[in-house]
C-alpha positions as CSV (number, residue, x, y, z in Angstrom):
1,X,0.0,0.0,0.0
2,X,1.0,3.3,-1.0
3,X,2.0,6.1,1.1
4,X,2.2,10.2,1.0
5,X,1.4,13.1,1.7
6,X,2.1,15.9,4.3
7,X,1.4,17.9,7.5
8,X,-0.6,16.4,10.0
9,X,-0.7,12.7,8.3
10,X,2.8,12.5,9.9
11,X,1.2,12.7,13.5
12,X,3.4,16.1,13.7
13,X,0.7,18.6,14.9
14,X,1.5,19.3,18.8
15,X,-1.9,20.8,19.6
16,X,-4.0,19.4,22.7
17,X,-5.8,16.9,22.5
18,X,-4.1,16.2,19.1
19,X,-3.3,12.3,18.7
20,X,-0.9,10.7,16.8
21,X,-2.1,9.5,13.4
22,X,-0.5,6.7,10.5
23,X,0.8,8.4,7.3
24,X,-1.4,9.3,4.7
25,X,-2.7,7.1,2.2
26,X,-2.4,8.7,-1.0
27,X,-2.1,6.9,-4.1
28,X,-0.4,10.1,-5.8
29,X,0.9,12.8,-3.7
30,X,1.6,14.6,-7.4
31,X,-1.7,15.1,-8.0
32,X,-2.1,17.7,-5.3
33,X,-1.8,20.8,-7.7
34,X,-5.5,19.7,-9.6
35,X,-7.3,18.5,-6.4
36,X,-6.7,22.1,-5.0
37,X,-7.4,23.4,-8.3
38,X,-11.1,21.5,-7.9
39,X,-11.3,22.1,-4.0
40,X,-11.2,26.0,-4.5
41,X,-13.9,26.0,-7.6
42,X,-16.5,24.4,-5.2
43,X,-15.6,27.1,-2.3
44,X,-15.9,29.7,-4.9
45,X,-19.6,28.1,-5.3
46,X,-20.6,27.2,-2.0
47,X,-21.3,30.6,-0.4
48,X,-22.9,29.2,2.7
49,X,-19.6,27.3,3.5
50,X,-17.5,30.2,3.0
51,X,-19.6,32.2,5.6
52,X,-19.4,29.2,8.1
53,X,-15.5,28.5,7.8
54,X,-15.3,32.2,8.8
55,X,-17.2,32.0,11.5
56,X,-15.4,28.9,12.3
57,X,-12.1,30.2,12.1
58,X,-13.4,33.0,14.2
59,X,-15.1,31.3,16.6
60,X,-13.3,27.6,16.5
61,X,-16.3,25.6,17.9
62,X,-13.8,22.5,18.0
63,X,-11.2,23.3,19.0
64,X,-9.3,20.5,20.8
65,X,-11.9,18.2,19.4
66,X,-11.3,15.3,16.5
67,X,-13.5,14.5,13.5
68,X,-14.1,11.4,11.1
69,X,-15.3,12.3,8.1
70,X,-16.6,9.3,5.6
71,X,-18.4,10.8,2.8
72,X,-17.8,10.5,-0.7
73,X,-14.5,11.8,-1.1
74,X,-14.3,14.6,-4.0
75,X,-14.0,18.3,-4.0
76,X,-17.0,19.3,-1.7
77,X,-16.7,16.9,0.9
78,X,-13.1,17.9,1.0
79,X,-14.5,21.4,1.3
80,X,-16.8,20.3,4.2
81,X,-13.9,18.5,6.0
82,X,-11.4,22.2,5.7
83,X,-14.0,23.7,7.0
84,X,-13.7,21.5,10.1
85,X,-10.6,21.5,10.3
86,X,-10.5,25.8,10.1
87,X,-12.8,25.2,13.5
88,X,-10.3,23.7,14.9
89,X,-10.4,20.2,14.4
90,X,-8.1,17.7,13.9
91,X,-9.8,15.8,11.0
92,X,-8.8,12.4,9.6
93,X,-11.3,11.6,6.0
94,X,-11.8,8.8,4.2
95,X,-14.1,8.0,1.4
96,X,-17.7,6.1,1.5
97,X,-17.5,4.2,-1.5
98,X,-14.0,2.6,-3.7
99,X,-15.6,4.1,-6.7
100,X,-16.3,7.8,-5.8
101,X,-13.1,8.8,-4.3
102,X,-10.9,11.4,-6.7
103,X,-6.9,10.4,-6.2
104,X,-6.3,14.1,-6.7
105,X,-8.9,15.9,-4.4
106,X,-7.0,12.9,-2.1
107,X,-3.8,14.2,-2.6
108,X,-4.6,17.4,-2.3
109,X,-6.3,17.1,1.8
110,X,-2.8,15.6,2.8
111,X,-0.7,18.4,1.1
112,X,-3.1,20.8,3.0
113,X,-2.5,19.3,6.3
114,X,-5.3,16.4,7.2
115,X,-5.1,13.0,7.2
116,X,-6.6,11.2,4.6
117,X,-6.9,7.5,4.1
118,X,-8.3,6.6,0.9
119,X,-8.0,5.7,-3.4
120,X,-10.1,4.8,-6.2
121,X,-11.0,1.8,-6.7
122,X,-9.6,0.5,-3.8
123,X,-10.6,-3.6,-2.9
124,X,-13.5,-4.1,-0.3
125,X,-10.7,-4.9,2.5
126,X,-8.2,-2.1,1.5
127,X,-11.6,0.4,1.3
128,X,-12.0,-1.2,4.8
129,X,-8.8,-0.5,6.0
130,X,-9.0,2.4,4.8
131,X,-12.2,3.5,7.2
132,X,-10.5,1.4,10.4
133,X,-7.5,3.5,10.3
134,X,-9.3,6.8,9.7
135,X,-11.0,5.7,12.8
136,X,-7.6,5.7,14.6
137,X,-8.1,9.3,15.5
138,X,-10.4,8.5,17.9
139,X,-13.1,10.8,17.2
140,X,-15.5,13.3,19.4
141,X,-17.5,13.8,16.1
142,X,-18.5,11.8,13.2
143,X,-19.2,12.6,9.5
144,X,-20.9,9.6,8.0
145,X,-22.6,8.7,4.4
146,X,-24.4,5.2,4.5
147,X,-23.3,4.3,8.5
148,X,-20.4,2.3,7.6
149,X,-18.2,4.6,10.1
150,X,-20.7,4.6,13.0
151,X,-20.8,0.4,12.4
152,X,-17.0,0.1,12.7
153,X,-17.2,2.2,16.1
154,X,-19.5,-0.3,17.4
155,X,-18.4,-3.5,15.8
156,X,-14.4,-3.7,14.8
157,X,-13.5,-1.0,15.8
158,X,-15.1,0.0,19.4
159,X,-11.8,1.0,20.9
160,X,-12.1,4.2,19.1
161,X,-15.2,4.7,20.1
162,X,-14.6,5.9,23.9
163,X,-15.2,9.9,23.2
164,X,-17.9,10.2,20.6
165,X,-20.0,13.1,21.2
166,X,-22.3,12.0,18.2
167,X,-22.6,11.3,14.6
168,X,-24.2,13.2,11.8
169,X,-25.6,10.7,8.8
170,X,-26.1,11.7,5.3
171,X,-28.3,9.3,3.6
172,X,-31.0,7.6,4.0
173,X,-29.8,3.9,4.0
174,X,-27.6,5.4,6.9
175,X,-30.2,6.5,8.9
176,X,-31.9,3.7,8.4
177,X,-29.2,1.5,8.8
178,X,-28.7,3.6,12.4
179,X,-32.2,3.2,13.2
180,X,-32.5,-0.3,13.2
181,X,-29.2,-0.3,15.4
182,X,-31.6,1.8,18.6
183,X,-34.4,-0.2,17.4
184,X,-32.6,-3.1,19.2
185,X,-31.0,-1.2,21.6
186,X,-27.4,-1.8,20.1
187,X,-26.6,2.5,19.3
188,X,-24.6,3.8,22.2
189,X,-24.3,7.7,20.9
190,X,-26.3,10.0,19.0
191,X,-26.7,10.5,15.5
192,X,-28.4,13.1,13.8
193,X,-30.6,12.3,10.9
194,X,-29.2,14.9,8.3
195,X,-30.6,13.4,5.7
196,X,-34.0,13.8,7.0
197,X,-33.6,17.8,7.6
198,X,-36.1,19.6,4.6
199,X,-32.6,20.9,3.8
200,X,-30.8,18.2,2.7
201,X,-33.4,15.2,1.4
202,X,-35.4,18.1,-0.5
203,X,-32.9,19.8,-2.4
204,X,-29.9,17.1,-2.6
205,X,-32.0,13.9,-2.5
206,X,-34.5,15.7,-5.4
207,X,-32.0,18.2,-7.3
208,X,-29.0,16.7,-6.9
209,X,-29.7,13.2,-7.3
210,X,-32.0,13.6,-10.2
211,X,-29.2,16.3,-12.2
212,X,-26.5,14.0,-11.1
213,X,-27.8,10.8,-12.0
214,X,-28.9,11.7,-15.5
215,X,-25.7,13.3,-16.3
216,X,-23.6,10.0,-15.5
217,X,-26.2,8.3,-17.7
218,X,-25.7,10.5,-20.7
219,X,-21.7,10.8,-20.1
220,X,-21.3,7.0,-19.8
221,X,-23.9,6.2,-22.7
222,X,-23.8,9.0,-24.9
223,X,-27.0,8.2,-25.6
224,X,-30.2,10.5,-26.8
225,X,-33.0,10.4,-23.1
226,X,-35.7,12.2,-25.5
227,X,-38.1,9.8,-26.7
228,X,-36.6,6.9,-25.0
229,X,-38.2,4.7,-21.3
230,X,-36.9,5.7,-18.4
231,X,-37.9,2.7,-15.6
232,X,-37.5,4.4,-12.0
233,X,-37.7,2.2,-9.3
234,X,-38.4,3.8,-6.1
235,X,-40.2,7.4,-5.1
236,X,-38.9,9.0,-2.4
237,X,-37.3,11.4,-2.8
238,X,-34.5,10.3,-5.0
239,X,-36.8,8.7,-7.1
240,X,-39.1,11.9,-7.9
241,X,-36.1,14.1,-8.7
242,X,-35.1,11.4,-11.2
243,X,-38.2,11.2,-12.5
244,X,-38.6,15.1,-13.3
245,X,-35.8,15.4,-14.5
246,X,-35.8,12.6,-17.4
247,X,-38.8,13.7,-18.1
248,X,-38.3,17.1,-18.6
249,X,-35.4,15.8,-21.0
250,X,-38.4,14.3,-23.1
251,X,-38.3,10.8,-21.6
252,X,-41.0,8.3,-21.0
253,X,-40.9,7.6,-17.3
254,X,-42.6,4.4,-15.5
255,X,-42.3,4.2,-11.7
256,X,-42.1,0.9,-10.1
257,X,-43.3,1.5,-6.1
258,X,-43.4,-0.7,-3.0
259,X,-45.3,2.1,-1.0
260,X,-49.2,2.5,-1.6
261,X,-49.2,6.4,-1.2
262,X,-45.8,6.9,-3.3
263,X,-47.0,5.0,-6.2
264,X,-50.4,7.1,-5.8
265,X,-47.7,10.5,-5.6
266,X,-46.3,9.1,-8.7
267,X,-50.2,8.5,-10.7
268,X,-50.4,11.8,-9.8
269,X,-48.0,13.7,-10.9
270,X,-48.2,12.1,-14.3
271,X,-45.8,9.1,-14.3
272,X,-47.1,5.4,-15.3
273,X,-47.0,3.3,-12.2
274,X,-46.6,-0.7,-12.4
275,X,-44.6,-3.9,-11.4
276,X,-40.8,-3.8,-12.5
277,X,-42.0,-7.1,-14.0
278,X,-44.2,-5.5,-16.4
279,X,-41.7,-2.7,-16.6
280,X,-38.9,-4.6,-17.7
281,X,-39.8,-5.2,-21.1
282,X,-40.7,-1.5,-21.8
283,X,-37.7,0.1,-20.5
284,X,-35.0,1.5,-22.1
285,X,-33.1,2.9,-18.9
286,X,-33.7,1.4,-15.9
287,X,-32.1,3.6,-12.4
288,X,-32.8,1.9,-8.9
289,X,-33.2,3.8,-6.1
290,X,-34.7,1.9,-3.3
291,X,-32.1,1.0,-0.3
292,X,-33.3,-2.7,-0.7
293,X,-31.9,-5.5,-2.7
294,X,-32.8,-7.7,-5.7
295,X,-35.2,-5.0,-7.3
296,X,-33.9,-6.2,-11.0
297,X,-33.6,-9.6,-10.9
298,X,-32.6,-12.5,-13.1
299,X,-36.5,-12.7,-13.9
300,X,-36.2,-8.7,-15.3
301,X,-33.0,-9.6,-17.3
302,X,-34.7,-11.9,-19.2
303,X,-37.5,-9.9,-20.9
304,X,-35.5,-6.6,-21.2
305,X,-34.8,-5.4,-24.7
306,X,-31.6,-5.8,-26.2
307,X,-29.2,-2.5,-25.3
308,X,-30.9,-2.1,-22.0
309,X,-29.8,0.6,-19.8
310,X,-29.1,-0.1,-15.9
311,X,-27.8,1.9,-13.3
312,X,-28.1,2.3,-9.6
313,X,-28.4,5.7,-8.1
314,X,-29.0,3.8,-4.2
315,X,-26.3,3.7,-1.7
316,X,-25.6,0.1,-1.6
317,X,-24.4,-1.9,-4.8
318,X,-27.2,-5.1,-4.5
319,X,-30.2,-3.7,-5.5
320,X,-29.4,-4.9,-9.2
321,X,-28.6,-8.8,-8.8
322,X,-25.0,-8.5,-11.1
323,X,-23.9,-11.3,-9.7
324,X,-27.1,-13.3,-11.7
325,X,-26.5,-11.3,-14.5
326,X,-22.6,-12.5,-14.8
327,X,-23.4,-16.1,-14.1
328,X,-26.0,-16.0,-16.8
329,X,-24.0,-14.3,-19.6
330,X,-22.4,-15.9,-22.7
331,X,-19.7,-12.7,-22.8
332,X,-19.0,-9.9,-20.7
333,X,-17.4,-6.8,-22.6
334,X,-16.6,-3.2,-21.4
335,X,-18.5,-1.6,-23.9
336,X,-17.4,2.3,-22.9
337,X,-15.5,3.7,-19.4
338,X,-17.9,3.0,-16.8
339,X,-20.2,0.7,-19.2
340,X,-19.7,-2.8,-19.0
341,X,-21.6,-5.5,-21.6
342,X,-23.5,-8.6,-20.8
343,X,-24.5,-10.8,-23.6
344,X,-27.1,-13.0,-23.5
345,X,-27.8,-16.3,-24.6
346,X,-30.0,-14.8,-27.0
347,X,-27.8,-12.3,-28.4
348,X,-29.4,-9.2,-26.2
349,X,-27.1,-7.2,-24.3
350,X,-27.9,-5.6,-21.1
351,X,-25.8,-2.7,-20.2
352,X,-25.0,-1.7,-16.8
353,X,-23.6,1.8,-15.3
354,X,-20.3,1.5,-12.8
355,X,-20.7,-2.0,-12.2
356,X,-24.2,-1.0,-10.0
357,X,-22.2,1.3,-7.9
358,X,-24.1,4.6,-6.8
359,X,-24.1,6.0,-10.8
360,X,-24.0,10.0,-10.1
361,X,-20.7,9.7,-8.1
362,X,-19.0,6.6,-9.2
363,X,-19.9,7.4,-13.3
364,X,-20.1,11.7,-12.8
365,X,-19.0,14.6,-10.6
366,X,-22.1,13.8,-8.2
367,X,-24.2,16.7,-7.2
368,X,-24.1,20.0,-8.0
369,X,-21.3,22.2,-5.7
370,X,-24.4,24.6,-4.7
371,X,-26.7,21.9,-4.1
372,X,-24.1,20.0,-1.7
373,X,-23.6,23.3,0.1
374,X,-26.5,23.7,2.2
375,X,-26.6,19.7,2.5
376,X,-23.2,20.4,3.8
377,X,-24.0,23.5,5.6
378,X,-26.5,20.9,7.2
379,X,-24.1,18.9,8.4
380,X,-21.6,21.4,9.7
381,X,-24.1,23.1,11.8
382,X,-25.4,19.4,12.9
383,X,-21.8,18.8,14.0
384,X,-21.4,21.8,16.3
385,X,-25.0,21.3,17.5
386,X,-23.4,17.7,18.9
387,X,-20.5,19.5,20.4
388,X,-22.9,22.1,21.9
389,X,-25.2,19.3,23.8
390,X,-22.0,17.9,25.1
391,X,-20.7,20.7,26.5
392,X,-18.5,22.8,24.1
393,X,-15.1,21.7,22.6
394,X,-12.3,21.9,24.8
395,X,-11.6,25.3,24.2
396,X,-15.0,26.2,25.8
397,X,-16.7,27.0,22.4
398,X,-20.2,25.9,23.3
399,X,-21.0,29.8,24.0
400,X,-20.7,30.3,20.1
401,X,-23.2,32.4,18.3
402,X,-24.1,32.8,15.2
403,X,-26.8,31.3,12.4
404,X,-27.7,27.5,13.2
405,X,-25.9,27.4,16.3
406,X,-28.5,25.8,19.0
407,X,-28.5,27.0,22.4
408,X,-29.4,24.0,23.9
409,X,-26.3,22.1,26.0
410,X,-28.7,19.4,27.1
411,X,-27.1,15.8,26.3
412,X,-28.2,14.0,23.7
413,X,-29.8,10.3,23.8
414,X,-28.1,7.6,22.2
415,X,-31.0,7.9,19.4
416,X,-31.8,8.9,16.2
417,X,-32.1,12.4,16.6
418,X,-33.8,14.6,14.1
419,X,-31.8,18.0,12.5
420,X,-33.0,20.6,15.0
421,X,-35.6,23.0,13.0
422,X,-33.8,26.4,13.9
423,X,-30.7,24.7,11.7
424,X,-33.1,24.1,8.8
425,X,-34.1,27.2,8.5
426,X,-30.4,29.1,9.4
427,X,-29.6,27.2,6.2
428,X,-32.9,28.5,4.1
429,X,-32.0,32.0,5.4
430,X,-28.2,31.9,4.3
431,X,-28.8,30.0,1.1
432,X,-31.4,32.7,-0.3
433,X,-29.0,35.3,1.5
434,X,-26.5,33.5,-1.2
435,X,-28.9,33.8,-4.1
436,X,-30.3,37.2,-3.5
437,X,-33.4,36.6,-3.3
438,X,-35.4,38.3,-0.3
439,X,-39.1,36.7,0.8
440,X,-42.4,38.4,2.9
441,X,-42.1,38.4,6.7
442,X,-44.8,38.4,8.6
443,X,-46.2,41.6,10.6
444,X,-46.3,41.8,14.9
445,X,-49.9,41.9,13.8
446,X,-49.9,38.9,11.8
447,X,-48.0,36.9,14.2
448,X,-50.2,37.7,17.0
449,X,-53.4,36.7,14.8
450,X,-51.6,33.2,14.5
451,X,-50.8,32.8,18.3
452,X,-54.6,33.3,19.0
453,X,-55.3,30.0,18.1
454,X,-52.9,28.7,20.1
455,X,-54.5,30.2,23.0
């Protein structure tokens, strides 16, 4: 395994409550120069992260504290985890999925001072490895994207585990994933549901994904949407911003629902609803986007029509069943980068996106920089909430002020905890600040005609 990098992945930093970390794992420490390049075109375009690293860097709500950041590692979420680091934190960063992570946005955190333990395309136990020593910091605050982080600190590696204030979660197979864990009485910190604030699952779930996802389609396929099928499986909220937007490109869409109400959402606002096993023959893209596995299935593959389209946009890599579709298949050919060929007895062939991997990250750029900014804004306020509830870093920060900051130093459960409303709406006020756009208040008078009925 390769090694690189600078600053703090030596362990050098001398700061208390600073701990001694491995060396970097970089794959090219020569790739700094274009990571930074893409780390300070997001900051120029995430205006509600500039204003927080300043107050950060003002303030230093963790200072003394330490930070694990797993989320997918490119040019925002390194963005997100300077920002931390300008509160004061030490921060160690790894990536949530082998597919995702950008060697140069990599080498570019360790020439900038954090450690950072993570490459493309790395094997399922090096991409572990990569998380367990990440862990090594022994963190006050987690950053987590599908709960793999917040596992390890209760399973493998629990040792680290010791002064967790909390976790923060970004998606929702994570939160779900972390609510089965209090369900049976097995989660021994708090994690806030990020994805479940209006600011993140409406605006990244909807915009981003649905952007995001059909621009890895069309780079991968090069392939016209207009006219074509467009099969989405699942409507939450993923699903619906999916939806729009192939349709707005012209598409045909079909939605294929487990949920009564959601398939009724989806009749409703104008999309055919059925079984993916009537669906399968019509389609001509196909994007899953469930959190569950086996939705296309060796009983799908065989009724598809010949150039089918598939690609995952869920967090976990099982809800198409490849390893059927493999076993099943006279050839397999990669057709184009990211595109990989299954030929079937028959002569079809089935095409699927980054071998099933989540598409708009593993096959594209992922979401938009403005888009992950209040998601990120989110989380950063989410992360000094936790600090806050425990008591304030060790510099005695929990007095900070400012938008999002929640007055509240009451601990936390070892729950589920939902995004306090206060930090939604910190991050509504500073992204329309950022966009310029001003709204209606309303008037003492109005506000006391409202409290009436309260009364």
């Amino acid at each position: 395994m390769a090694a690189g990098g600078a600053g703090s992945g030596g362990g050098t930093d001398t700061r208390p409550g600073v701990v001694s970390m491995p060396a970097n794992i970089v794959r090219d420490p020569s790739l700094a120069a274009e990571g930074n390049r893409k780390i300070e075109w997001v900051r120029r375009n995430m205006a509600i992260l500039r204003g927080l690293e300043e107050r950060f860097s003002r303030e230093r709500p963790f200072e003394g504290l330490r930070a694990a950041v797993s989320v997918h590692l490119e040019a925002k979420t390194a963005y997100l985890a300077l920002v931390l680091a300008a509160g004061g934190a030490q921060v160690s960063v790894t990536g949530s999925n082998p597919l995702s992570t950008k060697d140069d946005v990599v080498a570019a955190l360790a020439d900038r001072g954090l450690h950072v333990y993570a490459w493309r395309g790395a094997t399922r136990k090096e991409f572990e490895e990569h998380q367990l020593t990440a862990l090594q910091v022994a963190p006050h605050v987690v950053i987590d994207d599908g709960g793999d982080l917040v596992h390890h600190l209760h399973e493998g590696a629990s040792a680290y585990a010791g002064e967790v204030m909390g976790a923060c979660e970004e998606t929702t197979a994570g939160v779900l994933r972390n609510q089965a864990r209090a369900a049976a009485g097995k989660l021994n910190f708090p994690v806030i549901a990020v994805n479940n604030a209006l600011m993140k699952h409406m605006f990244d779930n909807r915009y981003g994904t649905g952007q995001s996802t059909m621009d890895a389609i069309m780079r991968t396929t090069n392939l016209v949407v207009t006219g074509k099928t467009v099969v989405v499986a699942g409507y939450g909220w993923c699903g619906r911003g999916i939806a729009e937007r192939a349709a707005g490109m012209g598409a045909q869409v079909i939605v294929c629902e487990v949920d009564e109400v959601k398939a009724l959402e989806a009749v409703m606002d104008g999309y055919r609803v059925m079984p993916m096993a009537a669906a399968a023959g019509e389609g001509d893209f196909f994007v899953t986007t469930t959190g569950v596995k086996d939705v296309i299935t060796p009983a799908h593959f065989a009724v598809m029509k010949d150039g089918a389209i598939l690609a995952n946009a869920g967090h976990f890599y099982d809800e198409i069943a490849l390893d059927a579709l493999q076993a099943e298949s006279a050839e397999t050919v990669e057709v184009r980068e990211n595109l990989q060929g299954y030929r079937q007895a028959d002569g079809r062939w089935i095409n699927v996106i980054a071998d099933g991997k989540i598409v708009n990250i593993s096959a594209a750029d992922g979401h938009p920089a403005e888009i992950m900014d209040t998601s990120f804004a989110v989380q950063a306020l989410s992360a000094e909430y936790v600090v806050r509830a425990a008591g304030g870093s060790a510099a005695g920060a929990g007095t900070a002020t400012g938008e999002g900051a929640s007055g509240t130093s009451a601990p936390l459960p070892a729950a589920v905890i939902p995004v306090p409303a206060e930090i939604d709406r910190a991050v509504a006020r500073l992204k329309l600040a950022a966009l310029d756009v001003s709204h209606d208040a309303l008037t003492s008078a109005q506000q006391a005609y409202l409290e009436d009925f309260n009364k």
